[in-house]
N, C-alpha and C positions, 0 to 999 in steps of 0.2 A: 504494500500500500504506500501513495502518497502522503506526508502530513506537511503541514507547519507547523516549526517547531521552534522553542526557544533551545538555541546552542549552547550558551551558558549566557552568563550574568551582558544584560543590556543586547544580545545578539540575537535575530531569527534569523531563520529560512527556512527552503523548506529541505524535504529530506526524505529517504527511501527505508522501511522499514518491512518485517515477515505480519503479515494480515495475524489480528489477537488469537489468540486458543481460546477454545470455546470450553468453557465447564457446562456440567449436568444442566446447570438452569437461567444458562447467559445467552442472548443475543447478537449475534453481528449484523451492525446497522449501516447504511450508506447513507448519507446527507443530502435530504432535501434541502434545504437551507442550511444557513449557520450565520451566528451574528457574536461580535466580539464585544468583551466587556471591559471597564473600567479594571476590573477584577485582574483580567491579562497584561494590563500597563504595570500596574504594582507587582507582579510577577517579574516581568521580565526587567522592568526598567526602574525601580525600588528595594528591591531584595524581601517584598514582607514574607514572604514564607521559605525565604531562603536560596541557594544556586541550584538549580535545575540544570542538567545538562542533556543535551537530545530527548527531550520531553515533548510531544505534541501537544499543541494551545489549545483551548475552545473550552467551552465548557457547556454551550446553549444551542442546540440543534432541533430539528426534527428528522425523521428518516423514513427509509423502507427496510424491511425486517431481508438480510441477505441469505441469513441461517441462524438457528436456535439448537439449544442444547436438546438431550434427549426426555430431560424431564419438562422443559415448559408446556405450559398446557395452554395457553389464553392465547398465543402470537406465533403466527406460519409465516413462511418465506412469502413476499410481496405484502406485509400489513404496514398500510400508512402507521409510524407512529410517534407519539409526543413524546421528549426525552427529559426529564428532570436535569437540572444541573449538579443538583444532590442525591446517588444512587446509593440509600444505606444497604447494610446486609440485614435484613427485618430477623433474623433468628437472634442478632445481637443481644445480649443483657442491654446495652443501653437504649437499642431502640423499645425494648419491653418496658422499661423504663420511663418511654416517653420523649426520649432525646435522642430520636433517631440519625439526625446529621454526626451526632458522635458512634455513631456507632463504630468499633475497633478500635476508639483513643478518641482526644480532642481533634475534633474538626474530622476527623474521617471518613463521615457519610458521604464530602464535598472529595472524590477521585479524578474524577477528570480535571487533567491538567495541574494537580497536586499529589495522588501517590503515583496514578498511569496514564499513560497515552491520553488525551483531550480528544477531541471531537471536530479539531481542523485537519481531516485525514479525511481518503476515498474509501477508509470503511474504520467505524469505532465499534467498541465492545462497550454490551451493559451485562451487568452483570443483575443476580436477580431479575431476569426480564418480568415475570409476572407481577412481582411487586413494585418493581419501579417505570414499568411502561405504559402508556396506554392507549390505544386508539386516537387516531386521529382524527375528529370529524369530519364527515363527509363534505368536499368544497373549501373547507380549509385552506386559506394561503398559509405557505410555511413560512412564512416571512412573520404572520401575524403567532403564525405555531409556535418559532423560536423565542417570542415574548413570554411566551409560556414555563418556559424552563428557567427561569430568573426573575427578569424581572417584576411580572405579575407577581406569582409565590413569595419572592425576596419584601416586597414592600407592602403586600397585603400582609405578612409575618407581623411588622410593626407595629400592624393595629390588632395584632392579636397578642403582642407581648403587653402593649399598654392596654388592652381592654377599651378600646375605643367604643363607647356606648351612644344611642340617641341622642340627641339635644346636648352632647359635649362641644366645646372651644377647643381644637387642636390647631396645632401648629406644627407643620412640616421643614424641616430643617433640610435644604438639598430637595431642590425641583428639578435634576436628571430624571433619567426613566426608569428608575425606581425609588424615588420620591413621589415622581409622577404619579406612581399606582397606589404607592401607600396614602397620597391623597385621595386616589377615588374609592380604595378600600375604606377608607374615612366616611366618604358620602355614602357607600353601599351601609357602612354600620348605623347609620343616623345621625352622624355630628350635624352642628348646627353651624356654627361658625367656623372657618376653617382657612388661618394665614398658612399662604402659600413664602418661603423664603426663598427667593431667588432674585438674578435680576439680568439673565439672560433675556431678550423679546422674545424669542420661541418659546423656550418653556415656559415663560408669564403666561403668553398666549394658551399654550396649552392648558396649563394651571386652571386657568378659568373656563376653558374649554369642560372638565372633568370637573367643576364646581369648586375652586379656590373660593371664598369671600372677599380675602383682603390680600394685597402682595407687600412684603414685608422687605424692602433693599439695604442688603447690607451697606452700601455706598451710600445711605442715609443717617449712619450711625449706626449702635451698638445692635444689634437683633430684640436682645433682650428688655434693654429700655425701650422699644419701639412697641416691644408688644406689650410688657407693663403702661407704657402709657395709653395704648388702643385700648385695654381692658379698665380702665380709670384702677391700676396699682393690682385688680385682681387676680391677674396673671388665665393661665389657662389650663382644660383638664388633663390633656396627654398633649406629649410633645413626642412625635416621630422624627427620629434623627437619620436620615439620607444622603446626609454630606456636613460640610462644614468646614471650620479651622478646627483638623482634630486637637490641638492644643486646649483649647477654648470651650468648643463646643456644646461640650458635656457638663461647663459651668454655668454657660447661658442657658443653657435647657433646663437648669437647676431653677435658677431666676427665675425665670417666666412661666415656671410648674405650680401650681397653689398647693399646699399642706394636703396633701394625700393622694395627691396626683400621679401619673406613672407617667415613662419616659420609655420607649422603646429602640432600641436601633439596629439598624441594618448597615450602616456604615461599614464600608469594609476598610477598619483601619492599618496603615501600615507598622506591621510589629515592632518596630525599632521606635513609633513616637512614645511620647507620655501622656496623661488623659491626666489634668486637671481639674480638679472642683475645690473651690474656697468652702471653707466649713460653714462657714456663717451661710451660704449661698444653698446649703444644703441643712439648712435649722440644724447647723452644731451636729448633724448626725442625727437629728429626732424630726425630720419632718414631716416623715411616714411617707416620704416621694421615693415610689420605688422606679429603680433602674433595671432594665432588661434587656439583654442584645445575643439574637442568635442565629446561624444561617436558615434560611428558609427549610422548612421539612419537605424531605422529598414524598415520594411516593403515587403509586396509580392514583387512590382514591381523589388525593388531591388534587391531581392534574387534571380528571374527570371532573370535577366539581368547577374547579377554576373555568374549564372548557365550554360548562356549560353556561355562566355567565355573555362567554362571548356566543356562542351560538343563539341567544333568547334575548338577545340588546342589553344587556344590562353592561358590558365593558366595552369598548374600540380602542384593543391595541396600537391597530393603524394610524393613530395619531403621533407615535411614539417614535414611528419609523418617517426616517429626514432623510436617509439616505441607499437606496440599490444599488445595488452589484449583481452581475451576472457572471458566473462563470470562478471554478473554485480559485484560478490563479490569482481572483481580485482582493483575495484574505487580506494580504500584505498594505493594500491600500485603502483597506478598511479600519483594521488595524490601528493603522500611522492617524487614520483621523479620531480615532480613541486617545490616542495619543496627545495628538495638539487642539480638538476638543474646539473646531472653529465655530465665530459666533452661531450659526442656525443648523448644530448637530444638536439633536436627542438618541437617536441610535441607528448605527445602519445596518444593513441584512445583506450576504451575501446568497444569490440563490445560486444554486449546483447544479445549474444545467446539463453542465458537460461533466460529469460522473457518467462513466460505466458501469 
């Protein structure tokens, strides 16, 4: 097989590799689409999870099913399917546990493109297909499929760490495209008010596109005094964290949290920074504002459910996608614009036409 890979520390290209071995109850997939992430810059071009060497990138696909192991029971050679970005092992004690992305150690369940091969390659391996695959629905763009395997999952997480309820005031930290989602995951729960933080014009636009109330720029001053003053000092009931100055972040989100309030993140920070909070900014330690941050859980069920959102009008990923690609050699220059992140990118898709 073909992949794109990271070479070592700051270097891609692409590279020639033996097609995966299949176990008992793994799939081998070919890419209908593929779309890069924020995720794969800190990889390659930060160090956060370390030097990778001849490793293939991706982590966000959909596919067709090219062969399956001899126990899978649910997916035959030619099934459209949705691929999680998070493929835990579900026998795991941790996923029985409830913490399925750890499952095998911290951060675990997240393989592609961190223990094995990723998913910018002419054919990737899932392992557990039954439990981490699922159908792709019928008429499905993969383009809008690939939003599936992160970023939807990733930013709806946020409002599930913070408990985002009815008639709550949230505030989104990082309007990327999964900030994006964890704001409309906000509108699907029932918030009421809901500041959008960013201050790109596309994702404003989009922002309120998906139901922002208020856009909150940091180029105005502090985040946090901006939303203390919009609330007259009240502050607000979750705060989703999406992005930010991870320095800072986590103290601003303190600030602008009211006395019981929760904070959720999906931020994928680089492991080398430090995460500050002033005590006072977090009541000395007794606020009762709790903090939560965890990678999105994988799994079918979840993808199913997510899926069906978009088939019944309730979500349009399509808003999310700034930029197409045709054809797998375009990875590199899809890539590079994750990378420099110009004014009117949200996310771009490559589609795989030319796979064999």
């Amino acid at each position: 097989m073909r992949g794109f890979a990271m070479l070592g520390p700051n270097e891609t290209g692409f590279i020639e590799k033996d097609d995966p071995k299949l176990g008992h109850r793994d799939a081998l997939v070919k890419p209908l689409a593929v779309a890069p992430c924020t995720s794969d810059i800190h990889t390659v071009y930060e160090n956060a999870i370390g030097p990778r060497h001849d490793m293939i990138l991706g982590h966000e696909a959909c596919g067709v099913i090219m062969a399956v192991g001899d126990e899978v029971k649910d997916f035959k050679v030619g099934d459209k399917v949705l691929v999680p970005a998070v493929t835990p092992d579900w026998s795991d004690l941790n996923s029985q546990a409830g913490y399925a992305s750890h499952s095998g150690g911290m951060l675990a369940g997240w393989k592609f493109s961190n223990f094995k091969d990723g998913v910018f390659a002419t054919r990737f391996h899932v392992n557990d297909a039954d439990g981490n695959l699922a159908h792709m629905p019928a008429g499905m763009d993969p383009g809008v499929a690939c939003m599936l395997s992160d970023m939807i999952p990733t930013g709806f997480h946020a409002d599930e760490m913070a408990h985002v309820e009815y008639g709550d005031t949230v505030a989104v930290i990082g309007i990327g495209p999964v900030g994006l989602m964890a704001l409309r995951g906000a509108v699907l729960h029932g918030a009421g008010r809901i500041f959008a933080i960013g201050s790109r014009p596309k994702t404003v636009e989009v922002a309120k596109q998906y139901g922002a109330t208020d856009i909150i720029d940091y180029h105005n001053g502090d985040i946090a005094d901006q939303i203390l003053k919009a609330t007259n000092d009240r502050g607000v009931d979750k705060v989703l964290i999406a992005g930010g100055d991870t320095e800072h972040t986590f103290d601003q989100a303190c600030r602008m949290t009211k006395p019981g309030g929760a904070i959720g993140n999906v931020a994928y920070l680089n492991g080398n920074d430090t995460i500050k909070i002033k005590a006072s900014d977090w009541g000395v330690g007794m606020s009762n504002i709790s903090i939560d941050g965890g990678l999105m859980p994988g799994g079918r069920l979840r993808m199913e459910k997510l899926a069906s959102l978009i088939t019944n009008g309730r979500l349009d990923p399509s808003l999310l996608i700034t930029h197409k690609f045709h054809g797998f050699e375009k990875i590199p220059e899809a890539l590079e614009l994750m990378h420099n992140k110009p004014a009117d990118l949200i996310k771009p898709v490559i589609y795989c036409d030319d796979i064999d």
